[in-house]
C-alpha positions as CSV (number, residue, x, y, z in Angstrom):
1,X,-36.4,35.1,-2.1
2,X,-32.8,35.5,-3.0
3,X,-32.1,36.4,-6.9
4,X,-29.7,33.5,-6.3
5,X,-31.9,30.8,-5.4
6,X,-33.2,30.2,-8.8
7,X,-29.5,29.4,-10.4
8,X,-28.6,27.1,-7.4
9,X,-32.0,25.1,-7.9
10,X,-31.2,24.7,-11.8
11,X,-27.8,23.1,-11.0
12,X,-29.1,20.9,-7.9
13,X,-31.4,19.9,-11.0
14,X,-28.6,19.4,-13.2
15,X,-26.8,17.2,-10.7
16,X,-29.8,15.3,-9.2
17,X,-30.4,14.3,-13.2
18,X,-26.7,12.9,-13.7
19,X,-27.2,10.7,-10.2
20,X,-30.2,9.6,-12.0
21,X,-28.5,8.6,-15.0
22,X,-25.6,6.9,-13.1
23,X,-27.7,4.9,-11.3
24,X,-30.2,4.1,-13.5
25,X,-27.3,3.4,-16.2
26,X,-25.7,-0.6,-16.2
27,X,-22.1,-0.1,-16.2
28,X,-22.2,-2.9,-18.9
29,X,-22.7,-0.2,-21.1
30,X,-19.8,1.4,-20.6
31,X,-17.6,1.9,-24.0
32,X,-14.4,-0.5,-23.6
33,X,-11.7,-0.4,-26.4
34,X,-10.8,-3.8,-27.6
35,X,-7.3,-2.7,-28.2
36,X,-4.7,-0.3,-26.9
37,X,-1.1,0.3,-28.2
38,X,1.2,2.2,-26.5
39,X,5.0,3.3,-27.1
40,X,6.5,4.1,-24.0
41,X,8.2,7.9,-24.3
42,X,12.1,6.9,-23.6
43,X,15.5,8.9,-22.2
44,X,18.8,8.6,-24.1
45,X,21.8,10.1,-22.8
46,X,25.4,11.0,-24.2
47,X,26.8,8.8,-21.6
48,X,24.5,5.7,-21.9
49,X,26.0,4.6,-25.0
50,X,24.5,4.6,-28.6
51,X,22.3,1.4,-28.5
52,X,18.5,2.1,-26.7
53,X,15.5,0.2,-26.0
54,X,12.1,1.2,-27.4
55,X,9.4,-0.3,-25.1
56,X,5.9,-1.4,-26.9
57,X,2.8,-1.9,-24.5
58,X,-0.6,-3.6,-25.5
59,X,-3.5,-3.8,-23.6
60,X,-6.2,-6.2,-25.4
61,X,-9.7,-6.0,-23.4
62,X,-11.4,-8.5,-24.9
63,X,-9.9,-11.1,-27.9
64,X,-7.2,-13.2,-27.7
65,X,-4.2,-11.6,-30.3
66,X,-2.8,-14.6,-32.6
67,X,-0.9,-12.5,-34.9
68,X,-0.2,-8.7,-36.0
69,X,1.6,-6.1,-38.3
70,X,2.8,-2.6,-37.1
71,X,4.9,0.1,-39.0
72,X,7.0,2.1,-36.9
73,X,8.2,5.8,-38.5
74,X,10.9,7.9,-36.8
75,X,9.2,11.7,-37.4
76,X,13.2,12.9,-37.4
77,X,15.6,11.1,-39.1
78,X,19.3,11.9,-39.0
79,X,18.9,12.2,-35.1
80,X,18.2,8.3,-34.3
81,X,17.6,5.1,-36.6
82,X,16.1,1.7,-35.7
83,X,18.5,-1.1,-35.5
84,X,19.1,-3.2,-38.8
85,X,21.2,-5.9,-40.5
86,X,22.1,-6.0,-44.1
87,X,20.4,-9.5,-45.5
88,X,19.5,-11.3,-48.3
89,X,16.2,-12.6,-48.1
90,X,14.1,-14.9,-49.8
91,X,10.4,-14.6,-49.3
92,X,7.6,-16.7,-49.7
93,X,4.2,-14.8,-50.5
94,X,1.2,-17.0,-50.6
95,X,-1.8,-16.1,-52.8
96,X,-5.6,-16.6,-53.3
97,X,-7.6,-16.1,-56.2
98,X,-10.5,-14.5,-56.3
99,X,-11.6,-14.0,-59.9
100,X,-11.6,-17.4,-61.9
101,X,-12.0,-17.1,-65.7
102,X,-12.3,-21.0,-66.1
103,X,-9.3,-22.8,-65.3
104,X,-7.0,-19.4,-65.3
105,X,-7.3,-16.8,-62.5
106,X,-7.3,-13.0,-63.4
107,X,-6.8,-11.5,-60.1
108,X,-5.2,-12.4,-56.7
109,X,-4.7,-11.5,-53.4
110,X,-1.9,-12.5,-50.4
111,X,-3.3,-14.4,-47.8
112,X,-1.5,-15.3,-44.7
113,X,0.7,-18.9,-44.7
114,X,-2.3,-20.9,-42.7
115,X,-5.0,-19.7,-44.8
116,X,-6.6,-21.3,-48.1
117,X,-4.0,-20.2,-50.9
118,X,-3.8,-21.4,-54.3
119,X,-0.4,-19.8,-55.5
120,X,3.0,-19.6,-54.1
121,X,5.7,-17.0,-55.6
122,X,9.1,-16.9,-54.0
123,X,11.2,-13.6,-54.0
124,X,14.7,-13.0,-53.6
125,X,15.3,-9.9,-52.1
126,X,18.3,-7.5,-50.5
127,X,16.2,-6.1,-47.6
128,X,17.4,-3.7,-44.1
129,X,16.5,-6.4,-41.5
130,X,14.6,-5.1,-38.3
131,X,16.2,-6.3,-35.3
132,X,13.6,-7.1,-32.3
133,X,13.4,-8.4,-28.9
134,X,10.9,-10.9,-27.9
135,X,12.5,-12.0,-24.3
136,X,10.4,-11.8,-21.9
137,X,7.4,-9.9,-23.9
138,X,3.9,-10.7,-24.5
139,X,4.8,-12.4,-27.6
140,X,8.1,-14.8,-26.2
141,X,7.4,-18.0,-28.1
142,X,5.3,-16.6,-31.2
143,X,6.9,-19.3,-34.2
144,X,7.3,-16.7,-36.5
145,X,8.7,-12.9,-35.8
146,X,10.1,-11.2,-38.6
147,X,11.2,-7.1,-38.9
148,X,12.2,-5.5,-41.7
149,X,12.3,-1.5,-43.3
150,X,10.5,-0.4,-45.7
151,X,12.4,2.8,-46.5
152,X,15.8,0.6,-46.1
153,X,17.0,3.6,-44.2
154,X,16.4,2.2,-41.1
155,X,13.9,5.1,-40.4
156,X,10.8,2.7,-40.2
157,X,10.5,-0.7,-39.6
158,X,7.6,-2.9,-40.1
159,X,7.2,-5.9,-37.9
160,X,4.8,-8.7,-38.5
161,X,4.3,-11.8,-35.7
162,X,2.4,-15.2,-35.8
163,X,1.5,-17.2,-32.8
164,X,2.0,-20.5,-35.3
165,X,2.8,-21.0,-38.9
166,X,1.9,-24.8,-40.0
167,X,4.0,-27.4,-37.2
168,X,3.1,-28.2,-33.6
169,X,3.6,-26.9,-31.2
170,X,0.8,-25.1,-31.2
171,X,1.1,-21.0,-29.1
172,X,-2.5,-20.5,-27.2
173,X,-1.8,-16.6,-28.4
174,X,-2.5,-13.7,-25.8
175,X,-5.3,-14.1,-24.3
176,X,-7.3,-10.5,-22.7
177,X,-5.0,-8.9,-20.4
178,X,-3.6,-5.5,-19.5
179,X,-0.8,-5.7,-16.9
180,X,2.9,-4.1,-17.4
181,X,4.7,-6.9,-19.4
182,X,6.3,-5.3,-22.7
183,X,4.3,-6.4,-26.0
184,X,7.3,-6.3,-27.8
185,X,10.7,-4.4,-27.9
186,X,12.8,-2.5,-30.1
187,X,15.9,-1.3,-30.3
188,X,17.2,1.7,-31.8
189,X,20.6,3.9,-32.1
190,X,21.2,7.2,-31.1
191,X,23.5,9.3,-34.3
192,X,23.5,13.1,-32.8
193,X,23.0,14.0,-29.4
194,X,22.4,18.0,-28.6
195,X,24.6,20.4,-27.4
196,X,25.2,20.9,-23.7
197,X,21.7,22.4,-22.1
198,X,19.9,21.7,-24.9
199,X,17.2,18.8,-25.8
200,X,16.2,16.6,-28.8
201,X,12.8,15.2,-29.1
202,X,12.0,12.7,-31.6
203,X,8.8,11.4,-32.4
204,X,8.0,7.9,-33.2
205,X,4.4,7.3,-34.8
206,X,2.5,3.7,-35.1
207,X,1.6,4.4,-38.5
208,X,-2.4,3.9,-39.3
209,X,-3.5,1.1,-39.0
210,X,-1.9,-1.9,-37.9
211,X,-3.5,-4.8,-37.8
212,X,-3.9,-7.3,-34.9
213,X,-6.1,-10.3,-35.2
214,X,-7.7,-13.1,-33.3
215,X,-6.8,-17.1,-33.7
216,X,-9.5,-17.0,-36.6
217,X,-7.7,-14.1,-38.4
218,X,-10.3,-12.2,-37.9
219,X,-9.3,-8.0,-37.2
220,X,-9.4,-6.7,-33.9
221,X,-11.1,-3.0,-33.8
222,X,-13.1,-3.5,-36.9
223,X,-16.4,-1.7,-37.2
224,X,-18.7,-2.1,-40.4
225,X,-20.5,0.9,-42.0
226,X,-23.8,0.5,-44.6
227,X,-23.3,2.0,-47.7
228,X,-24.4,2.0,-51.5
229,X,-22.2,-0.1,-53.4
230,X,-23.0,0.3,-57.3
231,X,-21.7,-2.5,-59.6
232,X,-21.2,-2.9,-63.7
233,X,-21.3,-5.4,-66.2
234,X,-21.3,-5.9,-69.6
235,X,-22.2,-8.7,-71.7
236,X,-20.3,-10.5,-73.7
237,X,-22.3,-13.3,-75.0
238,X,-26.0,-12.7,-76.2
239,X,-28.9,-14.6,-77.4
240,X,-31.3,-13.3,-79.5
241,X,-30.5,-9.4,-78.4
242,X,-32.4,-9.9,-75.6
243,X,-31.2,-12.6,-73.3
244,X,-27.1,-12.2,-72.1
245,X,-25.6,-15.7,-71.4
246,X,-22.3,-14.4,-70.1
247,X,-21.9,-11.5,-67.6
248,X,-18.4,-9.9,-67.0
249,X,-18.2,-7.6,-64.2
250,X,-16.7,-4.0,-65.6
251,X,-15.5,-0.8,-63.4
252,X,-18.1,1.3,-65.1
253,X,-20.0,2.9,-68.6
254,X,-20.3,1.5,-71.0
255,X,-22.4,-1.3,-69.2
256,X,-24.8,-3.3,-70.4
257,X,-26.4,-3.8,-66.2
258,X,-26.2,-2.2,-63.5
259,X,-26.7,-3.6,-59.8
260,X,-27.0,-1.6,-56.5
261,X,-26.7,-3.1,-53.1
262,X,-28.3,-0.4,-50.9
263,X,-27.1,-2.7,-47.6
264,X,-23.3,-2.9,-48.5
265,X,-21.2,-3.3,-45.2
266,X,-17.7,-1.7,-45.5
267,X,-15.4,-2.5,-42.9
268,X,-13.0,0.2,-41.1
269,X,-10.6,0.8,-38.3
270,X,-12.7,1.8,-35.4
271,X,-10.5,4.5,-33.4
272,X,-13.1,4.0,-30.5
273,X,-11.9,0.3,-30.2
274,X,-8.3,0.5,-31.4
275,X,-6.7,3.1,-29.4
276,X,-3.3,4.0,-30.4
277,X,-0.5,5.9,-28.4
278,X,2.7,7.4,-30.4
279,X,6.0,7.8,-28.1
280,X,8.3,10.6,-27.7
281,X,12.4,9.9,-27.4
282,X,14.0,12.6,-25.9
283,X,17.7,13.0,-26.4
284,X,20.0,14.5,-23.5
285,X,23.3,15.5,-23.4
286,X,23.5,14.2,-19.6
287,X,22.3,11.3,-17.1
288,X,22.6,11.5,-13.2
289,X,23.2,7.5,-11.6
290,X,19.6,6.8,-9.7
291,X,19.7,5.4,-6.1
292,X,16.4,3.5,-6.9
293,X,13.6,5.0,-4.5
294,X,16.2,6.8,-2.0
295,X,13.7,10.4,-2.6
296,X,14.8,11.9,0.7
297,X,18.6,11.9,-0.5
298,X,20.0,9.7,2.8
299,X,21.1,6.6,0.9
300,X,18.6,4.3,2.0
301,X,15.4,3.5,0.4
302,X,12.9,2.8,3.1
303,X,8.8,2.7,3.3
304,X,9.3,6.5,3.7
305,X,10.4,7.3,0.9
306,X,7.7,5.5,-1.2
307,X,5.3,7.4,1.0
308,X,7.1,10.3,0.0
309,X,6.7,9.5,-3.5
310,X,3.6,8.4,-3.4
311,X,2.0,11.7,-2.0
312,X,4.2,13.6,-4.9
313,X,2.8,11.4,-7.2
314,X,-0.7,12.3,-6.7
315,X,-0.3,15.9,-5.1
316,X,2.4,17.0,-7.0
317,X,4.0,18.3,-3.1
318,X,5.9,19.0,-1.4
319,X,9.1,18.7,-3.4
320,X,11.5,16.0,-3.1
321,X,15.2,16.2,-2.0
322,X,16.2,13.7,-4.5
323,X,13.6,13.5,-7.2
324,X,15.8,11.6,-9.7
325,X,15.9,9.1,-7.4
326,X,12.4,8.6,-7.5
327,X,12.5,8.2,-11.5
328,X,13.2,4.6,-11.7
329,X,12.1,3.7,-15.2
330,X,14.6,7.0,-16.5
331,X,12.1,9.0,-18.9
332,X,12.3,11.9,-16.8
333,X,8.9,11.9,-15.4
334,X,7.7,11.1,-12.0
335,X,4.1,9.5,-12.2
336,X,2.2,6.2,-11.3
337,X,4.5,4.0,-13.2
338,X,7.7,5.0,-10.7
339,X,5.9,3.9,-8.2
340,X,4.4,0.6,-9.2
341,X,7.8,-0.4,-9.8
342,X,9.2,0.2,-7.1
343,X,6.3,-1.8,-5.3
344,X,7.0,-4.3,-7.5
345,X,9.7,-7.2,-6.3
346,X,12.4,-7.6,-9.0
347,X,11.0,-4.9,-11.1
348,X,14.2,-3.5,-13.5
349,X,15.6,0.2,-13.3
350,X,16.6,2.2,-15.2
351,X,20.7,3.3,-14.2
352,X,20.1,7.0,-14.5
353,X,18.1,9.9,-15.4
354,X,18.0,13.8,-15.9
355,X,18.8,15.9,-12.8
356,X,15.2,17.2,-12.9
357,X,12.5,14.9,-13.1
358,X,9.3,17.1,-13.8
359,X,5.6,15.5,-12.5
360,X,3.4,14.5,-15.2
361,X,0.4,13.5,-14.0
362,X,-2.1,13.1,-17.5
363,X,-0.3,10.4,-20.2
364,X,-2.2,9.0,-23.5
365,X,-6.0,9.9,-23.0
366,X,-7.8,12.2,-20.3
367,X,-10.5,11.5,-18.3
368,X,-8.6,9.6,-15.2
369,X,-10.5,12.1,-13.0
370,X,-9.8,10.6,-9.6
371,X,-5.9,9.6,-10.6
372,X,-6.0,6.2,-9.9
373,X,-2.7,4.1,-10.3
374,X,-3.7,2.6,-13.6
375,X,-5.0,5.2,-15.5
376,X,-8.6,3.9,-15.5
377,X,-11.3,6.1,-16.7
378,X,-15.0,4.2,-14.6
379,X,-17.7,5.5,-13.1
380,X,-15.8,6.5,-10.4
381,X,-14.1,9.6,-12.4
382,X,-17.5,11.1,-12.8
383,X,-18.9,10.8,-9.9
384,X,-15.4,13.0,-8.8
385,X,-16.2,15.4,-11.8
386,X,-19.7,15.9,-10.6
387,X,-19.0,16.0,-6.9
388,X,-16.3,19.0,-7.7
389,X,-18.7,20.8,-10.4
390,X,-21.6,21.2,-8.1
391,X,-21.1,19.6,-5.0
392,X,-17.6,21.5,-3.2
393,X,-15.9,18.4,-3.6
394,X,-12.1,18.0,-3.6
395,X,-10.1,19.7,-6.4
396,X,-8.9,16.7,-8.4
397,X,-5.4,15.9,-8.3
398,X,-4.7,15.9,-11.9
399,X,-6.9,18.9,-13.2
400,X,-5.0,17.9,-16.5
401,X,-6.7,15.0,-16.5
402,X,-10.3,16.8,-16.2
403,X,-9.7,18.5,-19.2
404,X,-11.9,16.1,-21.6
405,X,-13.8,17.7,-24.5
406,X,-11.5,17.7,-27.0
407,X,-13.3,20.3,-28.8
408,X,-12.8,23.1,-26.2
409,X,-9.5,24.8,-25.5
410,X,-10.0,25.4,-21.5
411,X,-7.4,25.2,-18.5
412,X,-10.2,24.3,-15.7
413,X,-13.0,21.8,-15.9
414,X,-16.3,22.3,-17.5
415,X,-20.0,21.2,-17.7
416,X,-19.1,20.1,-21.2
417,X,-16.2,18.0,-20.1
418,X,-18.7,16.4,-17.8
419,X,-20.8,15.9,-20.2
420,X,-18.5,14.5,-23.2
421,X,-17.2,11.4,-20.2
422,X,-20.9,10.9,-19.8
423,X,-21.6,10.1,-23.5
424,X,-17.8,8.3,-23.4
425,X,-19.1,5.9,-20.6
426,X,-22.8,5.3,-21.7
427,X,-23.7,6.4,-24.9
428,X,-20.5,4.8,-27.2
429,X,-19.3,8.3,-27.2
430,X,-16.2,10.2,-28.5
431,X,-12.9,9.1,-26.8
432,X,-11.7,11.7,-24.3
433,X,-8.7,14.3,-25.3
434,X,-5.2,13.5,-25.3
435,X,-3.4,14.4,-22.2
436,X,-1.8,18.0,-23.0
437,X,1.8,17.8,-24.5
């Protein structure tokens, strides 16, 4: 018997026990976020002019969105700032009590317009209006969009949207979808572009959490953890010494009570269910004019050249005579989303891009395996992983994309990788890594 035998029958084991589990496994129980927010990463040039467009994406898998608030931050100021208007604005806040001391209420909360409220307070304020684009987004219609910043430097800005506020007619809100129509848009303006062969990148972060809900105002990507939840109160009317007649919640000694609810749910942000993905502008000094699709460099875009693309899309080669060409969204990468639009009829491109397009195959989250168009992560990426690990299989495309513990540092799949996708896809497990920078 060879002394190899022995090894190869362990990982025929191995792999006969992960067919098992696949097939013996509903797909049903496959982990789905409900929510997925992504910022496009965007190109500016010197010679594009100041004013850019910031592209906002959102995938919602399962609830219908009715309403929301994001903050946007700028991680370097000085280099780029969010377009604003100076404005006077008056503001209506709407509030709820929840503490009644008889006919007076001690403490309140702000509620949205269409809820129960039983306060109004209007504000007068000097405020750095957010400018926004709704035309032809996700949330075209909505009765009420309204940006402002926070800093009033115009290095955040906070943006808050309603499907309706209190008159007919009545927006249905956005119902589960994931398909390439912007969520929302925002402009911003380029101050300082860098020197001749040099780069800026600017980071722009969707600042935890936001908050999207459903027509019932109810979160989207809220998870509930059981906790102990202790609770004081003193008395401030007894009988006898031994019988209180008036209870006043306090925040702690001295107390005349004590309470403890040993089942307490605590909601929070579930990152498993509300995925989000920050953006990177970069900032060039240059931008070469894009013949949309014409990869082979003879002025003609033909099926050719999407077949050109296409194969350096997923292979990565052989090089392209005309790669800019082939970058018709202007980011200065060459992936999926190039050629999706150029399948597309009507699709918009972009007027230029850098000289040098690089292939990116991996964006937001690992674990595409098989590189399909859409950046899906099924049971169709591990049956890849496992065909490759033990099986001689085909050396996926994207071996970036492969890369999926997020706890390992490693340049070349592993059993572990295989193994964190398997508890991602059927046992609620970890999301996969991010996509290497």
């Amino acid at each position: 018997m060879s002394p190899f035998q022995p090894s190869f029958k362990i990982i025929q084991t191995f792999f006969l026990t992960v067919l098992i589990v696949i097939i013996s496994l509903s797909s049903s129980h496959a982990q789905t976020p409900e929510l997925l927010v992504r910022i496009d990463d965007t190109v500016s040039y010197s010679n594009d002019g100041d004013e850019r467009m910031l592209l906002i994406n959102m995938s919602n898998y399962a609830d219908t969105v009715a309403g929301f608030n994001m903050w946007l931050k700028i991680g370097s100021p000085n280099i780029i700032k969010f377009m604003t208007n100076d404005s006077t604005v008056i503001d209506t806040n709407y509030w709820q009590c929840i503490n009644w001391e008889g006919s007076d209420c001690v403490e309140y909360i702000k509620v949205f317009p269409f809820l129960p409220y039983d306060s109004i307070s209007i504000d007068t304020n000097n405020v750095e209006m957010g400018i926004v684009d709704t035309i032809n987004t996700l949330i075209s219609g909505w009765q009420a969009v309204d940006s402002r910043s926070i800093d009033g430097l115009a290095y955040d800005i906070l943006i808050v949207g309603y499907t309706n506020i209190n008159s007919p007619p009545y927006m249905p809100g956005i119902p589960p979808q994931n398909n390439h129509i912007p969520f929302i848009k925002v402009p911003y303006e380029v101050l300082e572009y860098p020197p001749h062969g040099d780069t800026f990148n600017v980071e722009v972060i969707i600042v935890e959490y936001p908050d999207f809900f459903d027509p019932n105002s109810d979160t989207i990507g809220i998870a509930y953890d059981t906790t102990i939840d202790t609770s004081y109160f003193i008395c401030n009317h007894w009988y006898e010494d031994t019988i209180c007649l008036n209870w006043q919640q306090t925040t702690g000694p001295p107390f005349d009570s004590i309470f403890i609810d040993s089942n307490h749910l605590v909601p929070y942000i579930d990152t498993n269910l509300l995925i989000l993905i920050n953006a990177t502008i970069t900032i060039l000094p240059e931008c070469i004019p894009i013949n949309p699709g014409d990869v082979d460099g003879d002025g003609i875009f033909e099926i050719s050249d999407l077949v050109m693309l296409t194969n350096f899309v997923y292979y990565g080669t052989p090089p392209l005579i005309a790669p800019w060409n082939g970058d018709v969204d202007g980011n200065c990468i060459l992936n999926w989303d190039d050629v999706i639009k150029l399948e597309e009829t009507g699709a918009p491109f972009a007027e230029c891009t850098c000289p040098d397009p690089q292939w990116v195959c991996c964006r937001g989250l690992t674990g595409n395996v098989n590189y399909d168009r859409y950046d899906n992560v099924l049971v169709d990426d591990l049956s890849f992983l496992v065909d490759y690990l033990f099986k001689g299989g085909p050396t996926p495309p994207c071996i970036e994309e492969t890369l999926i513990n997020p706890y390992i540092d490693n340049t070349t799949p592993l059993v572990s990788d295989l193994t964190h996708l398997v508890n991602y896809l059927f046992k609620s497990g970890e999301l996969p890594d991010n996509c290497p920078e």
